[in-house]
C-alpha positions in Angstrom: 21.2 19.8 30.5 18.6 16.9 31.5 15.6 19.9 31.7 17.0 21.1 27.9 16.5 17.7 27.1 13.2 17.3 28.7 11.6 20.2 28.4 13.0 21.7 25.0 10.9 21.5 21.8 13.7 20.7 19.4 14.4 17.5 21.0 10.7 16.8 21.1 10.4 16.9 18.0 13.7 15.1 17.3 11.7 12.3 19.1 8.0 12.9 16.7 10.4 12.4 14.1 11.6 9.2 14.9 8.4 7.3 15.7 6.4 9.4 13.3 4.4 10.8 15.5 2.8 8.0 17.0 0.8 7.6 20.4 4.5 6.5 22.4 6.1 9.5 21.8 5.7 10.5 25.2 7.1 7.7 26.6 9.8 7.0 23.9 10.8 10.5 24.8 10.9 9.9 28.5 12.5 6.4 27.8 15.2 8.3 25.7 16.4 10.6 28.7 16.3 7.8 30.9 18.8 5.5 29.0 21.1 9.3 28.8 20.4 9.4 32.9 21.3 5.7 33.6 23.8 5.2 31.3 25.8 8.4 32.8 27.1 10.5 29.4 28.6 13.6 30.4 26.3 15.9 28.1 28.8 18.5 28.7 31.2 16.9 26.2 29.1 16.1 23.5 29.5 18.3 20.8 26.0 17.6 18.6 24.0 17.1 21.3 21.2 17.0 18.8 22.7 14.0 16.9 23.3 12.4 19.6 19.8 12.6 21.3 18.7 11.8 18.0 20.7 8.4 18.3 19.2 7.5 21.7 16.0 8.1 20.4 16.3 5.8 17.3 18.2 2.9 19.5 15.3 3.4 22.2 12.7 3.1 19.6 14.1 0.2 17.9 15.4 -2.0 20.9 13.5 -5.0 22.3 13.5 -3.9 26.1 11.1 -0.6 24.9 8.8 -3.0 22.9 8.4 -5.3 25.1 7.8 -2.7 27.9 5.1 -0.7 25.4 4.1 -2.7 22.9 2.4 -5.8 24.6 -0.9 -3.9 24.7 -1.4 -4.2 21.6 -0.9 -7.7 20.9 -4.1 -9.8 21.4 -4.0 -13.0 23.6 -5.9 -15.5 22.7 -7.0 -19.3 25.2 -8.3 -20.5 21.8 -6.9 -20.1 18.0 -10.8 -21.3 17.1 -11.5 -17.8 18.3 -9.1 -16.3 15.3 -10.8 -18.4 13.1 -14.3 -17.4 13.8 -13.4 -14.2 13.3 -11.9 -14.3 9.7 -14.9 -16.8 8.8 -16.1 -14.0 7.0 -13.6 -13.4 4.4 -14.7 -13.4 1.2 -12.1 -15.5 -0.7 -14.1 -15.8 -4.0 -12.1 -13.1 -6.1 -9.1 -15.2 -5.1 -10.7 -18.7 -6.0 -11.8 -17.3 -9.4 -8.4 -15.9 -10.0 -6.6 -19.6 -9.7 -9.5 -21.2 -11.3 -9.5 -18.9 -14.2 -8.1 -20.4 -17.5 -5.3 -17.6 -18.3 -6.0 -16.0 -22.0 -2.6 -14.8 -22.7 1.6 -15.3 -20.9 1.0 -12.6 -18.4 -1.8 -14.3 -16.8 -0.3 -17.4 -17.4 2.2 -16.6 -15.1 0.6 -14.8 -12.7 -2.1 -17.6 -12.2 1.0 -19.8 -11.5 3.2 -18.0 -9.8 0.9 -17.5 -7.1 -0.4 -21.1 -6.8 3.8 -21.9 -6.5 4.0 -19.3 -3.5 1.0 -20.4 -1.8 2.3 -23.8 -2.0 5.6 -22.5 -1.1 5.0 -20.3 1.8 7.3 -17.7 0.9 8.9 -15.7 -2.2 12.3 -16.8 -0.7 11.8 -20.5 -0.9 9.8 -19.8 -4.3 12.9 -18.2 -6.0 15.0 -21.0 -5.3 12.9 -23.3 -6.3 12.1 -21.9 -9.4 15.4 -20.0 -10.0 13.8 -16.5 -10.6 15.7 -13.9 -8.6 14.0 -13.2 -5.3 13.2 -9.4 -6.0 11.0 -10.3 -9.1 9.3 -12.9 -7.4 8.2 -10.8 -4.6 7.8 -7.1 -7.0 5.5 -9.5 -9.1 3.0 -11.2 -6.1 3.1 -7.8 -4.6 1.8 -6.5 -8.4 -1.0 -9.6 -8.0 -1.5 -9.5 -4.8 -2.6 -6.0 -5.2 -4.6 -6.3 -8.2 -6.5 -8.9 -6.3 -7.0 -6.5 -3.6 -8.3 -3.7 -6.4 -11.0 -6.9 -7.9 -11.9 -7.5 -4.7 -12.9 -3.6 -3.2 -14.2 -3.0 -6.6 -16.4 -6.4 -6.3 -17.2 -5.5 -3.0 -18.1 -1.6 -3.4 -20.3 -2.5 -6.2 -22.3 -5.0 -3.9 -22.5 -1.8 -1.2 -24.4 0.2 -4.1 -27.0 -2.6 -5.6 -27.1 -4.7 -2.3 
């Protein structure tokens, strides 16, 4: 049952589903049978064996102990925060700055110029909504909406600089 589990392609891909395909797979996989092996389920009466591997695989994916056993790689240490800094120096914040700064010509704007300078200064769309009493999910739908549009200024700033610079 362990080498079906192994070796078979349907529970392969049971486990390419769950971590969309990404470069653990392998090891989720292997991690997967392991937790079956340790944890001593008689395969023999499970009756989905496909559901249930497919559970393992989710909890496996999703639990600390495989994150912290695969994941540290890719978080970056750091002796000094200066180094982060130095790195983002180059940022250009200008689209942002003229966004606040700009003197809003209609509500819309209005709002959206202040909205945002109430979640910077908040932190958070949580704390924002109750401060200001607007439901959470329109606060954080509506700097999502400006957050992006800022994002659109800015590539389209920044492409046209790529062409005439």
């Amino acid at each position: 049952m362990i080498d079906e589990l192994v070796n078979n392609r349907i529970y392969k891909q049971i486990t390419r589903n769950v971590c969309h395909n990404h470069e653990l797979q392998d090891d989720l996989h292997f991690e997967a049978v392991l937790v079956i092996i340790e944890k001593k389920f008689d395969l023999s009466e499970i009756r989905n064996l496909k559901h249930f591997f497919s559970a393992v695989v989710w909890r496996t994916w999703h639990s600390n102990k495989f994150r912290k056993k695969y994941f540290v790689e890719h978080v970056k240490f750091v002796d000094n925060l200066n180094e982060i800094i130095e790195e983002n120096e180059n940022i250009d914040y200008s689209v942002l700055i003229n966004f606040l700064d700009s003197s809003p010509q209609n509500e819309n704007e209005f709002y959206e110029v202040n909205l945002l300078k109430l979640y910077i200064q908040h932190g958070d769309a949580k704390k924002l909504s109750d401060k200001t009493k607007i439901p959470y999910r329109t606060v954080a739908n509506d700097i999502k909406q400006i957050k992006d549009k800022l994002k659109r200024q800015h590539n389209e700033k920044n492409s046209d600089q790529g062409e005439h610079g």
